[in-house]
C-alpha positions, 0 to 999 in steps of 0.5 A: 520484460512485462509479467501478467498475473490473474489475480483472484481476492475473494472475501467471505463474511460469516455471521451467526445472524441474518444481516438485514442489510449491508453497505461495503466500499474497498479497493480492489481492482489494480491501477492504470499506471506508468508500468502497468495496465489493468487489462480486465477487472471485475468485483461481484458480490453474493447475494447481489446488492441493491445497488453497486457503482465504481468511483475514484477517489482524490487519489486517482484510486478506483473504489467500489461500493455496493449494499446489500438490502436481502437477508444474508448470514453470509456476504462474499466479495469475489475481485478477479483481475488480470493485469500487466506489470512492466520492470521499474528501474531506478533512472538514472538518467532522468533529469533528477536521478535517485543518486542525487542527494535526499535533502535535494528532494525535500529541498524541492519539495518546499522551495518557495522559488520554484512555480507551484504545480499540481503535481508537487502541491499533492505531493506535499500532502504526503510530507505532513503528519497524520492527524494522530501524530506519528513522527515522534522522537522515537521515529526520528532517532530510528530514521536517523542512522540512513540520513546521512548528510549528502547521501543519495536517495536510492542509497537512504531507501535501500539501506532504511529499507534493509535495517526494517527487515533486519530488526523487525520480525514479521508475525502474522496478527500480532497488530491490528490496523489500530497499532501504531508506529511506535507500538511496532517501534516498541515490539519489534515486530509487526507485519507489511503493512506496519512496515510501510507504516514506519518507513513512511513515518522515518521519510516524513520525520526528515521532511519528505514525501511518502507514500503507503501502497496497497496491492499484490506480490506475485505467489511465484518467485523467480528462479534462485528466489525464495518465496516472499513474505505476504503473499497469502493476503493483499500485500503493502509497500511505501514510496518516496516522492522524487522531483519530476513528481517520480516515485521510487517504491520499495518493500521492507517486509522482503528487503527490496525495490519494487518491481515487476513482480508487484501489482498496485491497487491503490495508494493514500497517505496511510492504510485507512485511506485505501483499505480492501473492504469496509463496510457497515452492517445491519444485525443482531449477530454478535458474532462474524467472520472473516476469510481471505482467499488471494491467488496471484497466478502468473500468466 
């Protein structure tokens, strides 16, 4: 059954200056995707900009820009979108299933013999190490325990995504989107989007394709379920590439598959490439704010 959501992201900037001018690029509003439908979708901005445009990127994620050119000591940045999500089961039955072997996919992923398409060509992108390297021994003696030779994909997913939760604390602002995987590694301790970030790093370590996502986890569990960690901010996931260019996407900070319960908003190769908001101001302030209102509400 699908589920709709209105979702509510309000941003406020405080500074303790006036800002002469103010220059913001973000994703917020959520995808048309398989399994989910934007419905409506706007970004306003106080005090109105000079100029705001939507674009999308190399990734098919839709940004926002806009610049403020009126003296402000306040800047809010109000995305209010409605969208529908519909249930992603793991086919089976597809022609590639995630119960086949995980070398199958990395075997897919690089087989010179099979005709390049656009599709695996942008997967392949995703395999690679960012430009300040991730994968390191550490990543790799951590990622080794789920890849067992011949074990199914859903199976490597599930049980790497379970040891994440289970050995690592979630604390909110113990990292910054400076820390890295093996700053994380090494303090146990992190929160969603660290955890994409180092499951993301283990897939790569083994020569697969994966994915960091950004969106919303609905503030409303299901009956019998406990409320999620993340779903007082935007929240973030990862996801592995299957042949047939089929993603299956899972969540570490809450041990589980994504499902109808999770709207996406954008996806890149890391969190620098689709963040909420960035910007560039112009002031003599040396001092600002930052609050972050997210409302899921399910319709």
């Amino acid at each position: 059954m699908s589920r709709r959501y209105r979702i509510k992201h309000i941003t406020t900037y405080t500074y303790s200056d006036r800002v002469t001018s103010s220059y913001g690029r973000g994703f917020l509003a959520p995808r048309d995707m398989d399994g989910q439908h934007c419905v409506e979708k706007s970004v306003t901005v106080e005090p109105a900009p000079t100029d705001q445009s939507f674009g999308v990127d190399v990734y098919g994620n839709e940004d926002v820009y806009f610049h403020v050119t009126s003296d402000h000591e306040k800047l809010v940045v109000t995305a209010d979108s409605l969208v529908e999500v519909y249930p992603r089961p793991v086919d089976e039955t597809a022609s590639w299933p995630a119960t086949a072997p995980w070398e199958s996919a990395r075997m897919a992923l690089f087989d010179a013999s099979v005709p390049a398409d656009p599709a695996r060509s942008t997967a392949v992108e995703f395999a690679l190490d960012l430009p300040v390297p991730e994968i390191t021994d550490e990543v790799r003696a951590y990622a080794a325990p789920s890849f067992w030779p011949g074990r199914p994909l859903a199976d490597v997913i599930v049980d790497l995504t379970h040891r994440i939760f289970t050995d690592f604390r979630y604390l909110s602002g113990s990292t910054t989107v400076s820390t890295t995987v093996v700053d994380v590694l090494a303090a146990r301790s992190g929160v969603c989007q660290d955890f994409a970030r180092l499951a993301i790093a283990c897939l790569r370590s083994q020569g697969l394709a994966a994915r960091y996502v950004s969106g919303y986890l609905a503030t409303e569990p299901p009956p019998g379920k406990e409320r999620m960690i993340g779903v007082d901010a935007t929240h973030a996931w990862a996801a592995v590439w299957m042949p047939n260019d089929r993603w299956l996407a899972f969540d570490p900070t809450n041990d589980q598959l994504v499902d109808e319960r999770y709207a996406t908003v954008a996806w890149g190769r890391d969190y620098a490439d689709v963040p909420p908001l960035r910007g560039v101001i112009y002031t003599e302030a040396e001092e600002s704010t930052i609050s972050v209102s997210v409302d899921v509400a399910p319709q």
